[in-house]
C-alpha positions in Angstrom: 0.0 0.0 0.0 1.3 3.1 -1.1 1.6 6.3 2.0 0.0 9.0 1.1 2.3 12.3 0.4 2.1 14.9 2.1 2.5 18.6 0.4 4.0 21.8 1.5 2.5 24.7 1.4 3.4 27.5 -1.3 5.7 30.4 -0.3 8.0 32.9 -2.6 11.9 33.8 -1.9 11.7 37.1 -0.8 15.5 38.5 -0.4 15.5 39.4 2.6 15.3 35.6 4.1 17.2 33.8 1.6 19.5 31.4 3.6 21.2 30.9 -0.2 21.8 33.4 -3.1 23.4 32.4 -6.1 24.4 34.8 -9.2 25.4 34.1 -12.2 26.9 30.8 -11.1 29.2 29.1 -14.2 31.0 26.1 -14.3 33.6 25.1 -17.4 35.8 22.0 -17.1 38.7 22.0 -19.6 39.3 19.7 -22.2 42.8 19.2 -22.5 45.5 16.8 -25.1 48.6 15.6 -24.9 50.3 13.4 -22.8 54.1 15.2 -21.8 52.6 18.9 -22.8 48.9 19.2 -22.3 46.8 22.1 -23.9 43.1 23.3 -23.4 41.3 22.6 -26.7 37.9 23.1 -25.3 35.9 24.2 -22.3 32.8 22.0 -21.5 30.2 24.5 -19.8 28.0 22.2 -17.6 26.6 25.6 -16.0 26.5 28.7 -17.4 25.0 31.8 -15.5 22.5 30.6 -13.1 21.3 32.8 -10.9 18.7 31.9 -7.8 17.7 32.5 -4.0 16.5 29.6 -1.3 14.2 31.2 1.2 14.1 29.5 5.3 12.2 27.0 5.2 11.2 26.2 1.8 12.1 23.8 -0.4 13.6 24.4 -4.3 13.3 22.1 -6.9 16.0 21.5 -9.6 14.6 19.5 -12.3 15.6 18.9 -16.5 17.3 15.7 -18.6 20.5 14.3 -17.9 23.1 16.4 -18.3 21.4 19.5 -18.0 24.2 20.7 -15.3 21.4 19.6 -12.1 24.1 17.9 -10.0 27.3 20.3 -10.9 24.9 23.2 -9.3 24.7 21.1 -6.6 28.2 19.9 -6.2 29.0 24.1 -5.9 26.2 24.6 -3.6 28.0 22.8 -1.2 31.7 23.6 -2.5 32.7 20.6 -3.1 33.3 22.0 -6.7 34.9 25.2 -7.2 33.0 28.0 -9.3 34.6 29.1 -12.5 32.4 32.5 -12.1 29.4 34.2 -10.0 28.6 34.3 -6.4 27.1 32.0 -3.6 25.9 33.8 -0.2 24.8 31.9 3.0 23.2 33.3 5.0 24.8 36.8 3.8 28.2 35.3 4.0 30.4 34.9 0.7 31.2 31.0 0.6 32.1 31.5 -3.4 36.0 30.8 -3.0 36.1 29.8 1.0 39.2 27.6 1.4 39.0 24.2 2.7 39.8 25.4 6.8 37.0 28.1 6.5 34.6 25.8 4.9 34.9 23.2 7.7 32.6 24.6 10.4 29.9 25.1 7.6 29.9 21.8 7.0 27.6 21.3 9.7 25.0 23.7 8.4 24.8 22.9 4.9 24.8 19.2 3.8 24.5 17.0 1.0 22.9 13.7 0.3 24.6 11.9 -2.6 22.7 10.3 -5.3 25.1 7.1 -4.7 24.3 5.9 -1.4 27.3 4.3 -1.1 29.3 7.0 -2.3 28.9 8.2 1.5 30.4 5.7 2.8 34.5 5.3 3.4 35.4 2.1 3.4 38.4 2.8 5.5 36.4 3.5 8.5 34.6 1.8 10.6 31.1 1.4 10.8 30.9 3.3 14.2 32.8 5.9 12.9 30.7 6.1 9.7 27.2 6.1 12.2 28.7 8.3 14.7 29.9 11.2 12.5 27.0 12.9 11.6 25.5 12.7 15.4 28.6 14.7 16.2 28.7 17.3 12.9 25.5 17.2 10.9 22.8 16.9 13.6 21.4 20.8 12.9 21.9 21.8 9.9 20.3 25.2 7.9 20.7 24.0 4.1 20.2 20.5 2.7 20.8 19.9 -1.0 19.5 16.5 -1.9 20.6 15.0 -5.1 18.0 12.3 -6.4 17.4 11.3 -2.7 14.6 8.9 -3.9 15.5 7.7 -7.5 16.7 4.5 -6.4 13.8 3.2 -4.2 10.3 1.5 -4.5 7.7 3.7 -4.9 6.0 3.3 -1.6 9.6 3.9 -0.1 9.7 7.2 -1.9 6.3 8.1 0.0 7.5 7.5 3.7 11.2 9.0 2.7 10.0 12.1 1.1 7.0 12.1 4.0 10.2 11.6 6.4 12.1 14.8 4.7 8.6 17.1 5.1 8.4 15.8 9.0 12.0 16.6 9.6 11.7 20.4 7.9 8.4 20.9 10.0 9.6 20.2 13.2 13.6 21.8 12.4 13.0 24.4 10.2 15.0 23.2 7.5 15.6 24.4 3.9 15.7 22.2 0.8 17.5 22.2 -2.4 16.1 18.7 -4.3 17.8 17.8 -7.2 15.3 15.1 -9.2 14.2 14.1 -12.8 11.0 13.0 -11.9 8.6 15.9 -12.2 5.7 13.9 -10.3 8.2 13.7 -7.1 9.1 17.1 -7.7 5.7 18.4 -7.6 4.8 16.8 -3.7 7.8 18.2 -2.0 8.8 21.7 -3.3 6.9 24.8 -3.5 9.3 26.1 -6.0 10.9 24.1 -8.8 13.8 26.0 -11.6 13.7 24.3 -14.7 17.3 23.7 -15.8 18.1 23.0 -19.9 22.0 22.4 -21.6 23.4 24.1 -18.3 21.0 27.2 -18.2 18.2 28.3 -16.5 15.2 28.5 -18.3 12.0 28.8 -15.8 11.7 29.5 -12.4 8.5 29.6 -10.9 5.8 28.0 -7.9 5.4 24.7 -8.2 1.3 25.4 -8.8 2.1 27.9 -11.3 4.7 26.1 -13.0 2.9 22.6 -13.7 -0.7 24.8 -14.2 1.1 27.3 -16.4 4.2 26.4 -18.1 5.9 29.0 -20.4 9.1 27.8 -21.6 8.8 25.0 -24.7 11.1 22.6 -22.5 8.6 22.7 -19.8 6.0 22.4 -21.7 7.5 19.4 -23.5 9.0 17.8 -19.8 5.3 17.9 -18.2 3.8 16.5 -21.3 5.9 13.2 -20.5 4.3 12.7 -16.7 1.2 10.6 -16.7 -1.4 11.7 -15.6 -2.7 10.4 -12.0 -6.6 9.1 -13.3 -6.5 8.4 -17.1 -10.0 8.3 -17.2 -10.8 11.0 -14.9 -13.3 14.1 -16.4 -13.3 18.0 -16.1 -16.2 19.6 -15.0 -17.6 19.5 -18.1 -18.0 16.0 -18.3 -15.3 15.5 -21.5 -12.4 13.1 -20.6 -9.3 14.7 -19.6 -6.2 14.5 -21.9 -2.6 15.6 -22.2 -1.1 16.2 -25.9 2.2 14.6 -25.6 5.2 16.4 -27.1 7.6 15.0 -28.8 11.0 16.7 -28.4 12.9 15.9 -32.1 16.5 15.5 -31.9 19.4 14.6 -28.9 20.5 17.1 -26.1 23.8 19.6 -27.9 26.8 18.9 -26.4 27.9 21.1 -23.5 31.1 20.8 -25.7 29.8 23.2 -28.0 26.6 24.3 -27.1 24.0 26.1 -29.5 24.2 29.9 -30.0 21.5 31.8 -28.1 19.1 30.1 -27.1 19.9 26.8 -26.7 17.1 24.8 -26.8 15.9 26.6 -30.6 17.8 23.5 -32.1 15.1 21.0 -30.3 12.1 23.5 -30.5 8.8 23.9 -32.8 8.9 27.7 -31.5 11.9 28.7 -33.0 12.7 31.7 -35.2 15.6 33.9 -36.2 15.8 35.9 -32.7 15.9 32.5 -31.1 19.6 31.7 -33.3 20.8 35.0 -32.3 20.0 36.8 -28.9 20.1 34.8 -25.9 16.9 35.6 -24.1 17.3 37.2 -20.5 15.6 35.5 -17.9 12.4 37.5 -17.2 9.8 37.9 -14.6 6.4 37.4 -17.0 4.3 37.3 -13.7 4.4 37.7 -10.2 7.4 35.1 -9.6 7.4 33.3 -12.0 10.8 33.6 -14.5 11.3 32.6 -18.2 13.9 32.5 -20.4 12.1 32.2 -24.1 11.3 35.0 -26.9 8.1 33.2 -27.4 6.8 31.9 -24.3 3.7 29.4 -23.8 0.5 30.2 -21.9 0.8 33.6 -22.4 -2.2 36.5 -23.8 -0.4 38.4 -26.4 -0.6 41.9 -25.7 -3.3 44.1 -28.0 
């Protein structure tokens, strides 16, 4: 029998509480060649410019395909990779380019759960000492950024973990960063989810606003792909309810050498000239809800 799931409740990022702020946050690794006298032939640019805030409290979903830079945002949440460019603030402090001795006593306020369970486990200690450590480092922490904490388990596991993680940020006012590919997890624990595509960030918005309304193409074709709960189930019309599915033609660019511009006009039926050209800014369409597209979805053209 499958637990019920329990939902949080809808709240914004005002500034002012953010426990996290990130701007412009880039990461390129270099591609190097040669074996005696190595040189950089290429830069692959798994994030590029992401920008976001985490207010106390709430909980943030990352979501998009493999690939899409979801897990290298996380790894330089929690500095355990160095930013190429931008800023990260907790809790107003600058933690961008902390070295490894000022980074220690953070550790116990912002943690990370590995995708690979046992990735978070040394096999050089002992099972005491791989118990005991978080009772003595990691028993309060402010920040936890989760990377596909449930993606591995039965679904009715999934209900009483991801139950477990909404107790446990009721009763210690905890703060969420959940990375996931599964937009039907995403949409029972966050109340807001970002919307990542080739590395950039292309919506940004409530989790009720962003799976009601969807204005980027991506998103559009991402939720078109969950099923829907009752197949059979009516609107209040009477007429049966139904999802167009679409179809994304084509495979994900290489972060290698990703398109011009907009990056997704390669992959979508939207596309036109501006889309090959000028990179759209991310823009606030509606009350917070952010979009990085020239010709967004769900949208009343203006008169």
């Amino acid at each position: 029998m499958t637990t019920p799931l329990s939902k949080p409740t809808v709240t914004s990022a005002p500034s002012a509480d953010a426990v996290m702020a990130v701007t412009g946050l880039t990461k390129h690794f270099p591609v190097t060649r040669g074996i005696i006298y190595r040189r950089r032939v290429g830069l692959v640019r798994s994030v590029d410019d992401v920008s976001f805030e985490v207010a106390r409290g709430e909980t943030l979903g990352i979501v998009g395909e493999s690939g899409c830079g979801k897990t290298t945002t996380a790894r330089m949440l929690v500095r355990l990779l160095e930013p190429t460019a931008g800023q990260i603030l907790f809790d107003g402090r600058d933690i961008t380019h902390l070295r490894a001795g000022a980074m220690r006593p953070l550790r116990r306020e912002v943690q990370m759960i590995f995708q690979d369970p046992y990735s978070s486990l040394n096999p050089r200690h002992t099972v005491g000492a791989i118990v005991g450590a978080p009772f003595r480092l990691a028993l309060r922490p402010k920040l936890i950024v989760a990377d596909e904490p449930v993606s591995a388990l039965d679904v009715s596991i999934q209900a009483q973990v991801i139950n477990l993680l909404a107790d446990l940020q009721a009763e210690l006012g905890l703060t969420y960063v959940i990375i996931a590919h599964d937009l039907s997890v995403i949409r029972h624990v966050a109340n807001r989810v970002a919307v990542m595509y080739l590395g950039n960030l292309v919506e940004l918005a409530s989790r009720n606003d962003l799976y009601e309304r969807p204005r980027h193409p991506y998103t559009v074709a991402l939720l078109s792909a969950v099923p829907l709960p009752e197949p059979t189930s009516r609107t209040a019309e009477g007429q049966r309810e139904r999802r167009e599915r679409v179809r994304l033609v084509g495979d994900v660019p290489s972060p290698l050498n990703p398109p011009p511009a907009c990056r997704f006009h390669t992959r979508c039926w939207k596309a036109q000239e501006v889309c090959r050209t000028v990179p759209p800014p991310l823009e606030e369409l509606s009350p917070g809800h952010h979009v990085a597209c020239h010709f967004p979805e769900n949208t009343t053209p203006a008169a």
